[in-house]
C-alpha positions in Angstrom: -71.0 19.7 33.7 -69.1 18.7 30.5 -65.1 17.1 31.4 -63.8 19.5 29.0 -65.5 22.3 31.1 -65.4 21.4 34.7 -61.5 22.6 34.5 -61.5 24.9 31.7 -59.3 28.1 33.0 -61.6 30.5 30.5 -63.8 32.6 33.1 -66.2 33.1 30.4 -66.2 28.7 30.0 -66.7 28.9 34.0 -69.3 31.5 34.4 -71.1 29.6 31.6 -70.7 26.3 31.9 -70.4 25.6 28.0 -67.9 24.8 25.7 -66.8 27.9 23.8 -68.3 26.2 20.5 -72.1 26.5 22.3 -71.8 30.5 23.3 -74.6 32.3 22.0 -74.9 35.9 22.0 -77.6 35.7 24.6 -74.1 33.8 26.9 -72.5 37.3 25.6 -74.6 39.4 27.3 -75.4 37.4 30.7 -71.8 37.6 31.3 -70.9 40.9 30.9 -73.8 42.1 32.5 -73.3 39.7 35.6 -69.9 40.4 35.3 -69.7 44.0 35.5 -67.7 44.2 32.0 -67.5 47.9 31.0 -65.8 47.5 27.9 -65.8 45.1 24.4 -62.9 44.5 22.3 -62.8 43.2 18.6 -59.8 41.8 17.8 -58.7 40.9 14.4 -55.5 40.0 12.5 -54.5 42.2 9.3 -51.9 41.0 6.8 -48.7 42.7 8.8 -49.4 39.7 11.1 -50.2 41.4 14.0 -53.9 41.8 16.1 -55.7 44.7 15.3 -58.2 46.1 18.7 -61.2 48.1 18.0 -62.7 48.9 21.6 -66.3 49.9 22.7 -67.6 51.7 26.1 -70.6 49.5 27.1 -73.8 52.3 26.9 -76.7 50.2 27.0 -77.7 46.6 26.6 -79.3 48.0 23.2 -76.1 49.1 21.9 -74.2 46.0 23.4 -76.5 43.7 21.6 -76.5 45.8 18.3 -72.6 45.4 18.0 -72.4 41.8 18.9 -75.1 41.2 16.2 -74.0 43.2 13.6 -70.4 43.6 14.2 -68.5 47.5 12.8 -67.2 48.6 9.8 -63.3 49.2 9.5 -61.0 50.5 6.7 -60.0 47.3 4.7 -57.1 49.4 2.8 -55.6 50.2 6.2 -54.9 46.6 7.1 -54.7 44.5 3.6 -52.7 46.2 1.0 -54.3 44.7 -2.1 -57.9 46.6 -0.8 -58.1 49.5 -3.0 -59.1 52.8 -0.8 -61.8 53.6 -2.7 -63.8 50.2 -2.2 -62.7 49.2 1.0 -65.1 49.1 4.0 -65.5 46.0 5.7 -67.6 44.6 8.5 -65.9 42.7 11.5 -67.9 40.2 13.0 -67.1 38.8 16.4 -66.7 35.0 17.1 -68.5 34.3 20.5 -66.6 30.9 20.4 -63.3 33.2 21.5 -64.4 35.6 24.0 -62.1 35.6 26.8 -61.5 38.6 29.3 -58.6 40.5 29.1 -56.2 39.8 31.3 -53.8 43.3 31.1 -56.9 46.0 31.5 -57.5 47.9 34.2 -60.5 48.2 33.2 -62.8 45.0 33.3 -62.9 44.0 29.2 -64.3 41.1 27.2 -62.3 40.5 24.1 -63.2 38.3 20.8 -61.5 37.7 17.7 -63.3 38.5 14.7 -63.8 38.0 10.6 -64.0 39.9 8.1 -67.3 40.4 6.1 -67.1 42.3 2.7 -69.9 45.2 1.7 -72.7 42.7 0.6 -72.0 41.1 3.9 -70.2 37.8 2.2 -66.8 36.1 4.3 -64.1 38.5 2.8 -62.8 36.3 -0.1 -59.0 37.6 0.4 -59.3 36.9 4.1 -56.7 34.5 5.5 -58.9 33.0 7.6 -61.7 32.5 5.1 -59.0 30.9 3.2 -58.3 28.2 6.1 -62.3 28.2 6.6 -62.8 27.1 2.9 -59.7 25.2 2.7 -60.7 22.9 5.5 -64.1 22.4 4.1 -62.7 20.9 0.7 -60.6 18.8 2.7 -63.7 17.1 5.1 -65.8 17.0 1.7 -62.5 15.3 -0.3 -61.4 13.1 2.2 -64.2 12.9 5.1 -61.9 13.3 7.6 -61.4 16.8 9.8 -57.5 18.5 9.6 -56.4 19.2 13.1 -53.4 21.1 14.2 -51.6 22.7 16.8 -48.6 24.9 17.1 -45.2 24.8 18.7 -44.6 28.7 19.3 -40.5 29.1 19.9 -39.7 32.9 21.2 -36.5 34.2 22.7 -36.9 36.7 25.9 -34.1 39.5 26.2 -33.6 41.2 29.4 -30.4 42.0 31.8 -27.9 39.8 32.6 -27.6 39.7 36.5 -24.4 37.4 36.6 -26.3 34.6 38.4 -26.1 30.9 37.9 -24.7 31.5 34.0 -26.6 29.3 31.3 -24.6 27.1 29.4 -24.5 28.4 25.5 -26.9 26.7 23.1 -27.3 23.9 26.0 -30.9 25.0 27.4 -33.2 22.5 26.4 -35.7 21.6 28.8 -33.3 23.6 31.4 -34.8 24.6 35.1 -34.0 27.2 37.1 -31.6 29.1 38.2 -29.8 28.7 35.2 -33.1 28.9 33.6 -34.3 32.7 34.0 -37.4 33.6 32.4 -39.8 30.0 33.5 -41.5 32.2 35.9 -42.6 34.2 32.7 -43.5 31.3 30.7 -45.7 30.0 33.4 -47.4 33.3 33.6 -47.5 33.4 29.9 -49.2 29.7 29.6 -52.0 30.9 32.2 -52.9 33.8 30.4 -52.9 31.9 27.0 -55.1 29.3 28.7 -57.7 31.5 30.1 -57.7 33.2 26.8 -58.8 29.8 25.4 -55.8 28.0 24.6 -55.4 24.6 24.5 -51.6 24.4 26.0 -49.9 20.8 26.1 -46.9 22.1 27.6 -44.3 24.6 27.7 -40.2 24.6 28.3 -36.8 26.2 27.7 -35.7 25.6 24.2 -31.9 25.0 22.9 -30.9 29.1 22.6 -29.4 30.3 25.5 -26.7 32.8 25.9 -24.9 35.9 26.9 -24.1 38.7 24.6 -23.5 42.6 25.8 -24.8 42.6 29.1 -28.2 40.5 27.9 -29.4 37.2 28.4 -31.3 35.4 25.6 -33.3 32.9 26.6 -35.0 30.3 24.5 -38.7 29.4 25.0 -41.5 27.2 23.9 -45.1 26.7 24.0 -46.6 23.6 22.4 -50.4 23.7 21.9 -52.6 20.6 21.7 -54.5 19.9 18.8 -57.9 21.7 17.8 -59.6 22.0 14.6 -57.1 24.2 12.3 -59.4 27.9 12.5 -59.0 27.4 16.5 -55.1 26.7 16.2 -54.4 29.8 14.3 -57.0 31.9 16.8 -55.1 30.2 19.5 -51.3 31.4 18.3 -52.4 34.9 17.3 -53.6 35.5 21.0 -50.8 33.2 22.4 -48.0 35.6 20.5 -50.5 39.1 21.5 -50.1 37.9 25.0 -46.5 36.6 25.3 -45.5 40.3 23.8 -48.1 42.1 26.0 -46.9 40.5 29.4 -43.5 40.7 28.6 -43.3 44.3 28.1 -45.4 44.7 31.5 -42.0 43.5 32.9 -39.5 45.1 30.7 -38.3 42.3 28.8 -38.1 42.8 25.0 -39.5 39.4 23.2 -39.3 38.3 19.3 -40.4 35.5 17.7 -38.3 36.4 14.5 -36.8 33.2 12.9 -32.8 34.1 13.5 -31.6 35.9 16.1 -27.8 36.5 15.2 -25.0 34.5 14.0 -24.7 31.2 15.1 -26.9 30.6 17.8 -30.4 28.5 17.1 -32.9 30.3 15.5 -37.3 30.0 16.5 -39.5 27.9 14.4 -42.8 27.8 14.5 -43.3 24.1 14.0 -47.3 23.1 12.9 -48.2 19.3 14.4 -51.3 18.0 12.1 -53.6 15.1 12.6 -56.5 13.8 10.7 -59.7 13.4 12.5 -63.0 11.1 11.4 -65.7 10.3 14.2 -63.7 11.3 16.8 -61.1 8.8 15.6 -57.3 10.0 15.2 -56.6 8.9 11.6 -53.0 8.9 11.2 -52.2 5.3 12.4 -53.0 1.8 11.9 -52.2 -1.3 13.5 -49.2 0.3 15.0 -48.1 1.9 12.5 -48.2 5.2 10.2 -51.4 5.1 8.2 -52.0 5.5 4.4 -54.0 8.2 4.8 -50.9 9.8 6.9 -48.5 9.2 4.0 -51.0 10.5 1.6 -51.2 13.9 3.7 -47.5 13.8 3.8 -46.8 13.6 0.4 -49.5 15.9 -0.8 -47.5 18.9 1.6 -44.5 17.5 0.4 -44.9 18.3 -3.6 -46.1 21.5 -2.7 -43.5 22.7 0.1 -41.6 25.3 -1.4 -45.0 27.4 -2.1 -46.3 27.3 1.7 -42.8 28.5 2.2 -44.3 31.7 0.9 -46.9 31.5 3.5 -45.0 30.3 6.6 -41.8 32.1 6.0 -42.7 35.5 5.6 -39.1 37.6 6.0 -35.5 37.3 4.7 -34.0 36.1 8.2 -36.5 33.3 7.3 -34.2 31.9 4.7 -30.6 32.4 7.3 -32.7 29.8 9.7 -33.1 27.2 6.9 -29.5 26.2 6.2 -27.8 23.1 6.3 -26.7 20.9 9.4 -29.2 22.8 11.5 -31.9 21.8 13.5 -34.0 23.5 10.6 -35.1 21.5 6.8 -33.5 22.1 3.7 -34.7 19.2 1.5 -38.0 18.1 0.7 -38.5 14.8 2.7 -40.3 12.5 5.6 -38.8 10.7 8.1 -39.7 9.1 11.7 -38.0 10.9 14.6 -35.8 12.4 12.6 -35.2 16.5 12.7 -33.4 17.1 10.0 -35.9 16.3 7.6 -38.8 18.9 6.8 -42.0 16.5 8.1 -41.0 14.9 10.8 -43.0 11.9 12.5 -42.7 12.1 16.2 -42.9 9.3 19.0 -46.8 8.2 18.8 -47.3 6.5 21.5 -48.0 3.8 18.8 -46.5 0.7 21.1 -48.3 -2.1 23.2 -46.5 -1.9 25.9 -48.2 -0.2 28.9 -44.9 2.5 30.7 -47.2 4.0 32.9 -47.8 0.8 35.2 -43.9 -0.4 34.6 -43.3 2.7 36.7 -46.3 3.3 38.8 -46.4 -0.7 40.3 -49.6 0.1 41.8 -51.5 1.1 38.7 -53.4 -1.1 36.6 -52.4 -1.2 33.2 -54.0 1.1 31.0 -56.5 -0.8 28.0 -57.1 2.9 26.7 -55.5 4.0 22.8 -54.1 7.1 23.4 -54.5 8.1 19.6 -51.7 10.5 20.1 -50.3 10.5 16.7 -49.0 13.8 14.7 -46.8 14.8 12.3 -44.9 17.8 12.3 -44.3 20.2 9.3 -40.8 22.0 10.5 -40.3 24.8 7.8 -42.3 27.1 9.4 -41.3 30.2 11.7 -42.6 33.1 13.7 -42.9 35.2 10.7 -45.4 33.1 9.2 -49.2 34.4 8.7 -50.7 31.0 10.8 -53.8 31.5 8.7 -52.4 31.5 5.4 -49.9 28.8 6.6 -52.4 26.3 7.8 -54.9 26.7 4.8 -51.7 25.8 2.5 -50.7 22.9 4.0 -54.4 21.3 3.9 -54.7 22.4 0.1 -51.5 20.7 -0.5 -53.0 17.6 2.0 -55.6 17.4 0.0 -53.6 17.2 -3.6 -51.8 14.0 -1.6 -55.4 12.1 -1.8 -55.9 13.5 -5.2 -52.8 11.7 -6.7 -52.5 8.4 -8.3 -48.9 7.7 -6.8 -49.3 8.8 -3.3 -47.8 6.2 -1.9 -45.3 5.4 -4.2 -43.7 9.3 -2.9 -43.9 8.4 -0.2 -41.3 5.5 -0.7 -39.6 8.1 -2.4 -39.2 11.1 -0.4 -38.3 8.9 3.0 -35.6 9.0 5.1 -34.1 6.8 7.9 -31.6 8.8 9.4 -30.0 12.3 9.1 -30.0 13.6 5.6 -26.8 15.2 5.7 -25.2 11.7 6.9 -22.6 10.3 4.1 -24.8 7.6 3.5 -27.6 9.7 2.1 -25.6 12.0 -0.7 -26.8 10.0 -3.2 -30.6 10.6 -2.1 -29.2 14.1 -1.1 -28.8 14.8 -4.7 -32.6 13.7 -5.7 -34.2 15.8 -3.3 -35.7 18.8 -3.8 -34.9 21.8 -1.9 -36.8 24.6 0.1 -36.8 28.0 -1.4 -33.4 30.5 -0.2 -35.1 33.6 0.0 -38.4 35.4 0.0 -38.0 35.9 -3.8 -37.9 31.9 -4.7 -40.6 31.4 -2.6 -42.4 33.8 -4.6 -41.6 32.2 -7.5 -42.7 28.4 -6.5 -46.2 30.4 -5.1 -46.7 31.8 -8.5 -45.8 28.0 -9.7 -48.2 26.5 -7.9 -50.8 29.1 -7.3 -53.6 26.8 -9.5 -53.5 25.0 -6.8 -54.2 27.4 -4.2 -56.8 28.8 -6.2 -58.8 25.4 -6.7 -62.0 25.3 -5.0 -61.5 29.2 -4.6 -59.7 28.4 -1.4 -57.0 31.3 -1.8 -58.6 34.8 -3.6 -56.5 35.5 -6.4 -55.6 39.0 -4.7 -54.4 37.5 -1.9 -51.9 35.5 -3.8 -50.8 38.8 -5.9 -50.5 40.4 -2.5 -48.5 37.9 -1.1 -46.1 37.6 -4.1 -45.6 41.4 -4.2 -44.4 41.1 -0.5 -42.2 38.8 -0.8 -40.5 40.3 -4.2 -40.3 43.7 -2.8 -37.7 42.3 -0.2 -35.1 42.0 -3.3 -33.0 39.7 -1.6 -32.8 36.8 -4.4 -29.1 36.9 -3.6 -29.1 38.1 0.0 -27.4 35.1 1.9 -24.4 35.0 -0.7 -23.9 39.2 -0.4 -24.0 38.9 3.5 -21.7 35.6 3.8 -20.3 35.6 7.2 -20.5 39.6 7.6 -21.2 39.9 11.4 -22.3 42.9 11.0 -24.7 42.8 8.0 -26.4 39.6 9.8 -27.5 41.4 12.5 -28.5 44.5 10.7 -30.9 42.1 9.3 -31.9 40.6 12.0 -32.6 44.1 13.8 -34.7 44.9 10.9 -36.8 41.9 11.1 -36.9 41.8 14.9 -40.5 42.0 15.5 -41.9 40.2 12.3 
């Protein structure tokens, strides 16, 4: 039995004894028939962001195997807006790769994600994840190399405040119980999403923490390891389905929305990316960050404000990218550094061995742990992860396509905190992220050539998007609303459940 099997949580993995990328449908059927499944689900996101269920009572084998091959038709116009109703029947197809059993149904269910096939049974061109399917392939065939990423998917949890062991405000990080209340639910939370086929790194309390009314809001994060980009975005759609199904099994309300009033610390949804050739991580080199690294950098970069449009969906998007935050405003790099909008994290890059400086016993350690990322940090809950994923490796790709790659990336660094004296000068060159739904609109439109290249993003999905965004009006919404209490979290209640 494959490593990556032997302690795979995934029942379906187990019963198996395959990696998910090996399921066929004759795996499919074996299992639910040894299984005593009684039910299939098809799962699918639509463009309000949420998953969609379709569920089937298992009649017969014959029928079992006729839906798994040919998938059912659904009403496109009911989930994408820009599908006309009177051409808009498309065929869901289920992924065997993601099958997973359900772990809220009473009765016993196998669930799959699936994708979207239009009437001549072609991908959907306007689907977002055909769009990070296609946008993927350009990148392997323009660079060679494979874009991998993962997720770190921050969420507050709301319930009653008991009066116990109070939290410290905006002082969770990392915090334990008992002032910690909800890592019991996060642990449950992380099982679930790991059985379901997530690839988990870890999980903690996050900054937010405090009392308002009676309530306790609590701070959370999960942190995913990275997968090819598709399985990242299938990973955080089920991760966010499950985190919101459990919690309202135990009464807790949970939102993922990017501000969550005034003055507290608002949930990102940070994307980690790495650059993959024969198995090798790409992003470093003799120690140190690699060209190829820079170029990717640099490529998302020039093109930030547009995936703003894709990874900051809402206008309580634009109240969580302010100044002197723990949240970008200008378009730079740095190492280590959060207040920059890609960030390069700790790499494990160094040649000292810490594991064997602690454990005496232990032989040092001759292995490279190739742990290198780096972390776009613009992104929040409200974001479509497809659409968001498939931007930044167009924009990846434009980095190798330019003659001055490097020479950006010179350009566009930072050593230390932005908003430090020191940097006002630089301060001053920088570009800076969209304010509102409406500029990020506008630098979409800007840049949507580039989007469209290769046919990566269907020109209706772009109008689609654009039209969303403009239809918030809010091109002036953060100057109207000031420091108005009141108005803030009108917003925010509006946007709660993005």
């Amino acid at each position: 039995m494959s490593l990556n099997v032997s302690l795979n949580p995934n029942r379906v993995v187990q019963f198996l004894k395959k990696e998910p990328s090996q399921f066929l449908k004759s795996d499919i059927i074996r299992f639910v028939k040894e299984n005593e499944i009684k039910m299939i689900n098809f799962m699918y996101p639509a463009d309000d962001n949420r998953l969609k269920t379709l569920n089937f009572v298992i009649n017969s084998e014959e029928y079992l195997d006729s839906i798994l091959t040919f998938g059912e038709r659904v009403d496109g116009s009911s989930l994408f807006p820009f599908i006309e109703a009177g051409n808009s029947d498309l065929y869901v197809i289920p992924k065997y790769s993601t099958a997973f059993v359900d772990p809220f149904a009473e009765i016993p269910t196998l669930s799959m994600l699936c994708s979207f096939f239009d009437n001549e049974g072609n991908p959907m061109q306007s689907s977002p994840e055909n769009a990070l399917r296609l946008a993927s392939e350009a990148f392997k065939k323009t660079t060679g190399m494979e874009f991998y990423a993962m997720g770190e998917l921050e969420y507050y949890v709301i319930s009653e405040d008991q009066g116990l062991f109070p939290a410290t405000d905006q002082k969770g990080y990392h915090e334990s119980a008992p002032f910690a209340k909800f890592n019991d639910f996060r642990v449950e939370c992380m099982s679930l999403i790991a059985q379901a086929g997530g690839s988990i790194k870890y999980g903690h309390n996050e900054v937010g923490n405090f009392t308002i009314e009676g309530k306790i809001f609590e701070q959370n994060e999960i942190e995913f390891l990275p997968v090819p980009a598709i399985e990242a975005a299938d990973s955080l759609m089920i991760a966010k389905w499950i985190i919101c199904t459990a919690g309202m099994k135990h009464g807790y309300d949970v939102t993922f929305a990017p501000k969550i009033t005034a003055g507290k610390a608002g949930s990102g949804l940070h994307i980690h990316f790495k650059l993959m050739k024969d198995g090798r991580n790409m992003m470093s080199e003799n120690g140190r960050l690699s060209d190829s690294a820079k170029k990717a950098i640099v490529g998302i970069l020039e093109h930030a404000p547009a995936i703003t449009a894709m990874g900051n969906k809402v206008p309580t998007s634009y109240f969580r990218l302010v100044p002197h935050q723990e949240a970008p405003t200008s378009v730079c790099w740095g190492d280590r550094n959060r207040s920059v909008l890609v960030r390069v994290p700790l790499g494990w890059t160094g040649d000292k061995d810490m594991c064997s400086q602690v454990n005496v016993l232990e032989t040092p350690s001759t292995t490279d742990p190739q742990k290198q990322t780096v972390e776009l940090r613009s992104a929040d809950g409200s974001a479509n992860v497809y659409q968001l994923m498939a931007a930044m490796i167009v924009s990846a790709r434009i980095g190798f396509e330019m003659d001055n790659s490097l020479k950006r990336a010179e350009e566009l660094y930072v050593s230390v905190n932005i908003h430090n004296d020191e940097n006002k000068e630089k301060l001053a060159q920088l570009a800076s992220l969209p304010d509102s739904c409406a500029a990020s609109a506008k630098a979409l439109e800007d840049d949507r050539e580039i989007f469209e290249r290769y046919g990566v993003f269907a020109p209706a999905m772009l109008d689609g998007i654009i039209r969303k965004l403009n239809s918030f009006n809010d091109k002036n919404l953060r100057a109207e609303i000031g420091t108005d209490r009141k108005e803030m979290l009108n917003l925010v209640n509006k946007y709660w459940h993005c």
